[in-house]
C-alpha positions as CSV (number, residue, x, y, z in Angstrom):
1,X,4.5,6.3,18.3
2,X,6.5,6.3,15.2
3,X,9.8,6.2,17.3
4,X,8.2,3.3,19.5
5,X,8.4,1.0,16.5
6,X,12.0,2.0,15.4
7,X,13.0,1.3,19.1
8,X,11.2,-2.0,19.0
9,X,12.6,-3.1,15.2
10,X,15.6,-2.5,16.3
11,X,16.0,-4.1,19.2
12,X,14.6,-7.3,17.8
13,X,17.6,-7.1,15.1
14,X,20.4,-7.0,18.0
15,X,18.8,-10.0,19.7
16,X,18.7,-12.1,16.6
17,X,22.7,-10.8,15.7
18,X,23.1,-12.2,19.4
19,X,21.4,-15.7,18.4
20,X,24.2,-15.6,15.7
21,X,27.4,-15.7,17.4
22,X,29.0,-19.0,17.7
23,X,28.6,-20.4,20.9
24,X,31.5,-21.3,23.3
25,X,32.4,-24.5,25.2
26,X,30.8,-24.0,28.7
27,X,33.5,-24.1,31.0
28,X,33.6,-27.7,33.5
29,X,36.8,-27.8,35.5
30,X,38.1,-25.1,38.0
31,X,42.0,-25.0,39.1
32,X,42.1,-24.1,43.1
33,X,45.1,-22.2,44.0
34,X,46.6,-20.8,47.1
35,X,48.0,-17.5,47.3
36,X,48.5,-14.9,49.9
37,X,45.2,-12.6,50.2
38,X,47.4,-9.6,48.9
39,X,49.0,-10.5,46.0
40,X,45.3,-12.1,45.2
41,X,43.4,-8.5,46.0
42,X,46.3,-6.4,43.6
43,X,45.5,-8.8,41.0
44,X,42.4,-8.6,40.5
45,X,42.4,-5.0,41.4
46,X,45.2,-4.6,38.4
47,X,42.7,-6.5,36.4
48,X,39.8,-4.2,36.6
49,X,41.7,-1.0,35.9
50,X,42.6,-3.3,32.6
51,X,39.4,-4.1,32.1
52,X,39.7,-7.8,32.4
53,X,38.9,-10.5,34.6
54,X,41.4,-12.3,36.8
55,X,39.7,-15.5,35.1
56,X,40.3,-14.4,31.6
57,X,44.1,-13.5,32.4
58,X,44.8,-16.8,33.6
59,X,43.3,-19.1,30.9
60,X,45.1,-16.9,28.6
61,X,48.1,-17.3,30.7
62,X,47.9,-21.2,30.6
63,X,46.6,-21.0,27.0
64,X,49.9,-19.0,26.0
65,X,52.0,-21.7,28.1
66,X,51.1,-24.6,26.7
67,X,51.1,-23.1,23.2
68,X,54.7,-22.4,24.3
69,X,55.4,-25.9,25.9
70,X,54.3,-28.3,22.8
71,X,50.6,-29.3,24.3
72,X,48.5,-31.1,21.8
73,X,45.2,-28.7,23.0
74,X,43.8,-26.7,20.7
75,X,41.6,-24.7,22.6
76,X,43.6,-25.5,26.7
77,X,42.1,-22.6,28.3
């Protein structure tokens, strides 16, 4: 019984450390590209043995690019 309460104490601290986190812009806008089905399954196939998304690696991409380029975004992708 004892344990039962240390379980449930601490489960209620990791959900109120979650309610701390800043909180992200939600995403609004997708980019539709056309690639050839291959090239598309390797990269997201590369992806997950990195343990990444193919989303993530792409805004980070066009985050790094416009740093790069001069765009006036703070936050692009």
């Amino acid at each position: 019984m004892y344990i039962h309460c240390i379980f449930i104490i601490q489960g209620f601290s990791f959900v109120t450390d979650q309610k701390k986190k800043k909180k992200k812009k939600k995403k609004d806008s997708q980019l539709i590209i056309r690639l050839h089905k291959e090239v598309r399954d390797d990269f997201v196939e590369l992806c997950d043995e990195l343990d990444t998304s193919a989303a993530r690696e792409i805004r980070r991409f066009i985050g790094e690019f416009m740093k790069k380029n001069g765009s006036k975004q703070d936050d692009a992708a």
